[in-house]
C-alpha positions as CSV (number, residue, x, y, z in Angstrom):
1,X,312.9,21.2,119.6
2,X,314.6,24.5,119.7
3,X,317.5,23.5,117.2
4,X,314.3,22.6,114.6
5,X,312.8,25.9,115.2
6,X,316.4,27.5,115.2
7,X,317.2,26.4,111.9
8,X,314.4,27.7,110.5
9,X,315.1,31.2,111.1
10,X,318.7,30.8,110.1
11,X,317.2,28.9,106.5
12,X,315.6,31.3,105.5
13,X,316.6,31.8,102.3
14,X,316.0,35.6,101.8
15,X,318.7,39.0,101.6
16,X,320.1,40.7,104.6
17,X,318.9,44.2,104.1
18,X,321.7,45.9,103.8
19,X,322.4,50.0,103.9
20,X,324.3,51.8,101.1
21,X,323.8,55.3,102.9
22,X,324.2,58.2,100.3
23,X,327.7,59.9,100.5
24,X,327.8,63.1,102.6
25,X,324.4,62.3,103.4
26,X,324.9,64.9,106.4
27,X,325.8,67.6,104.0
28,X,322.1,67.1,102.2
29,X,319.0,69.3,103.1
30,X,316.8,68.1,106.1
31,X,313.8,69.5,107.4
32,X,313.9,69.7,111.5
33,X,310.8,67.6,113.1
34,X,308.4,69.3,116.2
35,X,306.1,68.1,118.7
36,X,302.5,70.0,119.3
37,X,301.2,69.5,122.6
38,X,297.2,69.2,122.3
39,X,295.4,69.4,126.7
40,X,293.1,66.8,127.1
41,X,290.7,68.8,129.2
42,X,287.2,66.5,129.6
43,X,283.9,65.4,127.7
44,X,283.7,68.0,124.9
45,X,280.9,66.0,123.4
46,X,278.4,63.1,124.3
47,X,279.5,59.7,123.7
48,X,277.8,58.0,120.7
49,X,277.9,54.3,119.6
50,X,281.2,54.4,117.6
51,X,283.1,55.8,120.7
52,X,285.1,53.3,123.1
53,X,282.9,52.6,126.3
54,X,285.7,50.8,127.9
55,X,285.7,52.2,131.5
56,X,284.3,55.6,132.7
57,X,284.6,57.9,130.2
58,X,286.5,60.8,131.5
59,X,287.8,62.5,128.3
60,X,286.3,62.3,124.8
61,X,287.1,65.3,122.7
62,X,285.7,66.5,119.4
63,X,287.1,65.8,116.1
64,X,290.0,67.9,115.6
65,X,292.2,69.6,113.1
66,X,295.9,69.7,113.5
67,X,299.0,70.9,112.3
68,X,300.5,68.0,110.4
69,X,301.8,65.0,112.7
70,X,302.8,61.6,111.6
71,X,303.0,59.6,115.3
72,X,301.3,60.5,118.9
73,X,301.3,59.4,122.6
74,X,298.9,60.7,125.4
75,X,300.8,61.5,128.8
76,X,300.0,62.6,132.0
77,X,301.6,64.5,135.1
78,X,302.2,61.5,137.6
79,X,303.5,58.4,136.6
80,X,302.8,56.8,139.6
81,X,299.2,58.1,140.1
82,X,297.7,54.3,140.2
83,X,295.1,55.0,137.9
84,X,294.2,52.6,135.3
85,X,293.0,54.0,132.1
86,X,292.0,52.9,128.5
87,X,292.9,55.2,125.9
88,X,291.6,55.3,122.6
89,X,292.6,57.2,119.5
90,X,291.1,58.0,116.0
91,X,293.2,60.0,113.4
92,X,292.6,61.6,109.9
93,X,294.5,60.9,106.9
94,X,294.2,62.0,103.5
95,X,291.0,63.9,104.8
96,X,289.5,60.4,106.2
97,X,289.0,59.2,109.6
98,X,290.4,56.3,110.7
99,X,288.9,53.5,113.2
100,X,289.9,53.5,117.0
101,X,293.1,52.7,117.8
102,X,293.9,51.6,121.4
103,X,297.3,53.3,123.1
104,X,299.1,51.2,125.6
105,X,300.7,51.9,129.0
106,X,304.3,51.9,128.6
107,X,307.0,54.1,128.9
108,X,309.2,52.3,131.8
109,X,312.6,52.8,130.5
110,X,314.4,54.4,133.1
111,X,315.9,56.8,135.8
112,X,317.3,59.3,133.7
113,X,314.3,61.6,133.1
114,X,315.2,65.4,133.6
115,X,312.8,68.4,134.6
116,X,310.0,65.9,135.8
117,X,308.9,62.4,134.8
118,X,305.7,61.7,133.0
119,X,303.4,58.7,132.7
120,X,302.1,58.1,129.3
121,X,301.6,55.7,126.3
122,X,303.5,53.9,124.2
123,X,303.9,56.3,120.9
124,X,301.9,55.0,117.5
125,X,302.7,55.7,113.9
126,X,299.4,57.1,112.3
127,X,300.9,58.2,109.2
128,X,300.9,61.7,107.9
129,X,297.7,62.9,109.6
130,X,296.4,66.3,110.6
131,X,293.2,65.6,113.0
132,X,292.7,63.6,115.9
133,X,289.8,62.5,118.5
134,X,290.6,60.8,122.0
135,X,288.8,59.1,124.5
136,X,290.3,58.1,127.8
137,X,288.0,55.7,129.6
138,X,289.2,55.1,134.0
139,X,289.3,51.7,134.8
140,X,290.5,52.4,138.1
141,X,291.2,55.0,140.0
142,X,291.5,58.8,139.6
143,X,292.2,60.6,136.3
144,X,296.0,61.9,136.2
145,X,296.2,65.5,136.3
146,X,297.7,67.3,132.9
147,X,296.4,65.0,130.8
148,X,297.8,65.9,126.8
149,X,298.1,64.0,123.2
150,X,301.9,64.5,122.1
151,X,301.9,65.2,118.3
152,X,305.3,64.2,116.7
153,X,306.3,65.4,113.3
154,X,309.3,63.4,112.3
155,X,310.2,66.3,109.3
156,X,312.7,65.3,106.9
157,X,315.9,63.7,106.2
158,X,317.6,62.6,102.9
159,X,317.3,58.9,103.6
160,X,313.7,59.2,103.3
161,X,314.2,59.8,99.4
162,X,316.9,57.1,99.0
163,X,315.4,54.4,101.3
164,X,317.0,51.1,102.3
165,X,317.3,48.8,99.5
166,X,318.2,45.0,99.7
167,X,321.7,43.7,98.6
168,X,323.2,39.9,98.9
169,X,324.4,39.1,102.2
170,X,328.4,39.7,103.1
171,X,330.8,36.1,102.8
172,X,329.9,34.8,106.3
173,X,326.0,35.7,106.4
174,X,327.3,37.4,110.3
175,X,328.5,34.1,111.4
176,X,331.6,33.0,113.5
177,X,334.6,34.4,112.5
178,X,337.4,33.7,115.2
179,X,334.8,32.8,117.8
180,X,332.9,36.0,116.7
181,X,330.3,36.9,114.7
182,X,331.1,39.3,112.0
183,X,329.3,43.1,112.5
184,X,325.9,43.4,110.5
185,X,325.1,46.5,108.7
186,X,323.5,48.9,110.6
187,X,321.9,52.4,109.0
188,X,324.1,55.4,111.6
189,X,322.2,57.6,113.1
190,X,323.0,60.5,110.5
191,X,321.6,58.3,108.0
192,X,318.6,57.7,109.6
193,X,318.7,61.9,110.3
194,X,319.1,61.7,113.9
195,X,318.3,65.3,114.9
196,X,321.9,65.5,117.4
197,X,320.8,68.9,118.6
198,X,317.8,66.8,120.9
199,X,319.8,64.6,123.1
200,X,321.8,64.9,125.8
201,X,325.7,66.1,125.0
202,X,327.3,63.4,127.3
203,X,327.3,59.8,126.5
204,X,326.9,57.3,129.5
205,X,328.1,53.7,129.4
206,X,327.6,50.9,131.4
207,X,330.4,48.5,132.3
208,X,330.1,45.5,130.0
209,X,327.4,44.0,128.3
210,X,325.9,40.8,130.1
211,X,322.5,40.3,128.8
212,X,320.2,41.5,125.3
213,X,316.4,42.6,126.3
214,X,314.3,42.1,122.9
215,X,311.5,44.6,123.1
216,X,308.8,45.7,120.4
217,X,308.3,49.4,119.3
218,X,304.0,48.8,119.9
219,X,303.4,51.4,117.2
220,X,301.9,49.5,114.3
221,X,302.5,47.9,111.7
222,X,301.0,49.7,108.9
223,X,304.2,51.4,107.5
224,X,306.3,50.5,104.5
225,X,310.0,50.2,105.5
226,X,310.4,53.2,103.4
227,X,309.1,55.2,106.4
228,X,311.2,53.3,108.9
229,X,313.3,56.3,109.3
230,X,310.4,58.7,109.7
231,X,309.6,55.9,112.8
232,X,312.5,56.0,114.4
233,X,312.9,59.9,114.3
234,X,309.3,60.3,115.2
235,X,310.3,57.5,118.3
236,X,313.7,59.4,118.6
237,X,311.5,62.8,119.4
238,X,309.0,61.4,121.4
239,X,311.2,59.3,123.8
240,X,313.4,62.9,124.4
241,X,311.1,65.2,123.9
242,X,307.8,63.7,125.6
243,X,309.5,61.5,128.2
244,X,312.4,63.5,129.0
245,X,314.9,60.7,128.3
246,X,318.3,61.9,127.4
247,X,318.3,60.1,124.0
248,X,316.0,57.2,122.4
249,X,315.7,54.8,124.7
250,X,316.7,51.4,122.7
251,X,320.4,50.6,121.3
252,X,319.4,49.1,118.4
253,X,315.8,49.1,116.2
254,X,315.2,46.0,113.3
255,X,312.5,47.0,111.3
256,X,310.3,44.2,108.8
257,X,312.7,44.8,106.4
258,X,315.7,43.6,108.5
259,X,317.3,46.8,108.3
260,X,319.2,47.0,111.7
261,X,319.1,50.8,112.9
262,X,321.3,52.1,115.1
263,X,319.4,53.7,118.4
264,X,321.2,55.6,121.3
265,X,324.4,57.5,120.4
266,X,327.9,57.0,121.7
267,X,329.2,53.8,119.5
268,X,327.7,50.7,118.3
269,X,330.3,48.7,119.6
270,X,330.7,50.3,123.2
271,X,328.6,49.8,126.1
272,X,326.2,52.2,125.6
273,X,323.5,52.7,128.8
274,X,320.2,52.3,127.5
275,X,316.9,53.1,128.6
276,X,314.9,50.4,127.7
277,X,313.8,48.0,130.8
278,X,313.5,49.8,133.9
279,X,315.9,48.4,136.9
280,X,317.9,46.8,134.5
281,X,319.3,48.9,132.1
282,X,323.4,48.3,133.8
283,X,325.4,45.2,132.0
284,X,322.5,45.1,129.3
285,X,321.9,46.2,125.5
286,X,318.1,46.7,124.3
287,X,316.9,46.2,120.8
288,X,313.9,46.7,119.4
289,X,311.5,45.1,116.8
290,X,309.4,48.1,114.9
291,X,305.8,47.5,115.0
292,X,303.9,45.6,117.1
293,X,304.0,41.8,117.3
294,X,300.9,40.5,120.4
295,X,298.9,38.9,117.4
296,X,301.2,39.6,114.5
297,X,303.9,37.4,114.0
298,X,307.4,38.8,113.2
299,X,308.5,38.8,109.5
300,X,311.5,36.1,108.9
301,X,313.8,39.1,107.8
302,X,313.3,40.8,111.1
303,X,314.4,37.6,113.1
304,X,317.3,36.9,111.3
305,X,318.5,40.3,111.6
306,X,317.6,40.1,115.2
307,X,320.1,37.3,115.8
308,X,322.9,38.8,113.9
309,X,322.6,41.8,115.9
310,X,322.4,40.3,119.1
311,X,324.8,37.5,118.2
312,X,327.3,40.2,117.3
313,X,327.3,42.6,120.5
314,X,326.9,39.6,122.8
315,X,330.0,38.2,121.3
316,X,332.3,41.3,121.9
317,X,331.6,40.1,125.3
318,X,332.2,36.4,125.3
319,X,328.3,36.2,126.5
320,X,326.9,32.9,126.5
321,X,323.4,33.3,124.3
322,X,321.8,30.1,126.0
323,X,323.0,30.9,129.1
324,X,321.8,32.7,132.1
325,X,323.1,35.8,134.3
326,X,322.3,37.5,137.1
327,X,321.4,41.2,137.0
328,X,320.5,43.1,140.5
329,X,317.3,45.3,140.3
330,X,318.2,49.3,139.8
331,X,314.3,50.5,140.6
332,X,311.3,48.7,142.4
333,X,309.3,49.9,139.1
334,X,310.6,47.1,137.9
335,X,309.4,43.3,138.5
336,X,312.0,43.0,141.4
337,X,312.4,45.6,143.7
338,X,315.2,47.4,143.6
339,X,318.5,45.9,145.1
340,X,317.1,42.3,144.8
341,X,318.9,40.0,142.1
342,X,317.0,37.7,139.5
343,X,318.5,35.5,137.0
344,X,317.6,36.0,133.4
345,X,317.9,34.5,130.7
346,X,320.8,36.2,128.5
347,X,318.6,36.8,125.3
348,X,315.2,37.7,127.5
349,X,312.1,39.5,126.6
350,X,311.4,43.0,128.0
351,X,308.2,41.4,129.9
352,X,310.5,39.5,132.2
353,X,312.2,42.4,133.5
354,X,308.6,44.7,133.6
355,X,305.0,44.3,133.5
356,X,304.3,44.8,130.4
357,X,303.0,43.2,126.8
358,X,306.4,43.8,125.3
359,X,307.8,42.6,122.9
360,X,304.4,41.2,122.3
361,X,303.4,37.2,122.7
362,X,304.3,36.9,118.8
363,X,307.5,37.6,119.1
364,X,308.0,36.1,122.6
365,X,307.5,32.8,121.4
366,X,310.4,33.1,118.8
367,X,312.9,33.6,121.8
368,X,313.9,30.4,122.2
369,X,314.9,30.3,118.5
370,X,316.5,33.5,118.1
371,X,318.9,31.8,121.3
372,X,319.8,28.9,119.0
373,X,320.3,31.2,116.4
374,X,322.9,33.4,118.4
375,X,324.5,30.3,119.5
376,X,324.9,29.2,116.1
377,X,326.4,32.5,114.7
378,X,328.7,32.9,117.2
379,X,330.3,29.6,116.7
């Protein structure tokens, strides 16, 4: 069953997306990005019927302008504070409101966090906007303390005037060569306009890389791949600046296109330490599909370029794809507390390491084909 469903990923008969990034692009002008930090203080007016009435309403704020912003997250002081919550968002673009978006609990990633960790959402792209309204409904529990909507303005890079555009795929299609699969394409991070100036200076690597965690980016998928960029610098921001990680948290992001992206600095082919499933970030690589795939179902582009990916840093290390390996829990956030073992499958989804949605049942499902796939590619 899982060769049939293999093959059809690996069929598909459509271009790799690759990357012809312009020359010097580093040298070209770039606008820097910013974050605006909005307090989310209580009821500033009285719930009607188009509000959110999931839980008790403990925030709901007017409708309010902003400076310009193009993705958000709402965070709070404790992570650990136990409350459950249900947070809603509405934005306004092109001077219209949109309908209420519901923001998900995330943020897991790691241990890393300097200055303070914070609880919050998963981020979501809204566009280029400039108002917002939230509601935060409590489930269970006590509100968090310093509650606040985290505005990201991704600002500019040259790639967003010369986007990705689609080319035949290389001689091998990223299969075996000498019991390897060839390296895929992959957009750096100047390309993309990775503000270097945000992260942290050092890079940290883990000893080898054992296992792949296949997560989803859960911020929409309304976006042309023509903003991918603007995502991944708006995700880039948000994950350093708002969470206090010391660089984006995944080691490589696919968007619908299947343009592979590379995530946290210090060398694609090295084994980079993520932060990207909490307790089980040593021995592992993390990459990410953008958008969010619980009911959507993952464009045929993206799984393709998932596998070659994956098949490709997996393969550095002799990994088997079908196999399974045994990681040891780092952090009893995780599903495991910490210092207990689990065995994992070697290509595994970010929900069997954490409690979570991710990478969203959609996606999920296409696991077991995205295995045969890798197992395929790398011969």
């Amino acid at each position: 069953m899982y060769t049939r469903i293999a093959l059809s990923i690996a069929a598909l008969a459509v271009p790799a997306v690759l990357v012809g990034p312009p020359a010097h692009a580093e040298d070209r002008p770039s606008t820097p990005g910013s974050t605006v930090t909005l307090p989310l203080t209580g009821i500033e007016q009285e719930p009607d019927a188009g509000a959110p009435r999931v839980g008790r309403t403990e925030v709901l704020t007017t409708e309010r302008g902003t400076p310009a912003y193009s993705l958000l997250g709402v965070t709070w002081a404790d992570p650990g504070a136990g409350a459950r919550m249900a947070v809603h968002v509405r934005t306004r673009t092109g001077g219209v409101w949109s309908s209420w978006h519901e923001l998900h609990a995330g943020i897991d990633g790691t241990d890393e966090v300097q200055g303070g960790a914070r609880g919050g959402t998963e981020p979501f792209w809204a566009g280029r906007s400039d108002g917002i309204q939230v509601r935060v409904g409590v489930l269970d529990g006590v509100l968090p303390k310093d509650l606040r909507a985290e505005l990201v303005d991704p600002g500019e890079s040259i790639l967003d005037r010369m986007p990705p555009r689609p080319t035949l795929p290389n001689r091998t299609d990223g299969r075996a060569v000498k019991g390897h699969a060839d390296k895929p394409a992959i957009v750096a991070r100047a390309d993309w306009g990775a503000d270097e100036s945000l992260r942290d200076a050092k890079f940290k690597y883990t000893n080898t890389v054992r296992a792949a965690f296949v997560h989803h980016t859960a911020d929409g998928n309304d976006f042309p791949c023509s903003d991918s960029a603007k995502v991944l610098r708006s995700i880039y921001r948000y994950h350093v600046k708002t969470n206090g990680w010391a660089d984006v948290g995944y080691n490589f992001l696919v968007d619908k296109c299947g343009t592979i992206f590379e995530g946290r600095a210090g060398g694609t082919d090295k084994p980079v330490l993520g932060a990207h499933t909490l307790g089980f970030n040593t021995d592992s690589m993390g990459v990410a599909a953008m958008g969010t795939y619980t009911t959507a179902a993952p464009p045929g582009r993206m799984l393709i370029a998932l596998s070659r990916v994956i098949a490709w840093k997996l393969g550095l290390d002799d990994r088997n794809p079908t196999g399974k390996v045994t990681l040891t829990s780092s952090d009893s956030g995780s599903r495991y507390p910490k210092g207990t073992t689990h065995a994992f499958d070697v290509i595994s989804g970010h929900r069997d390491a954490f409690n979570t949605e991710c990478p969203g049942q959609k996606l999920y499902d296409q696991l077991p084909a995205i295995r045969t796939d890798v197992a395929l590619r790398v011969g």
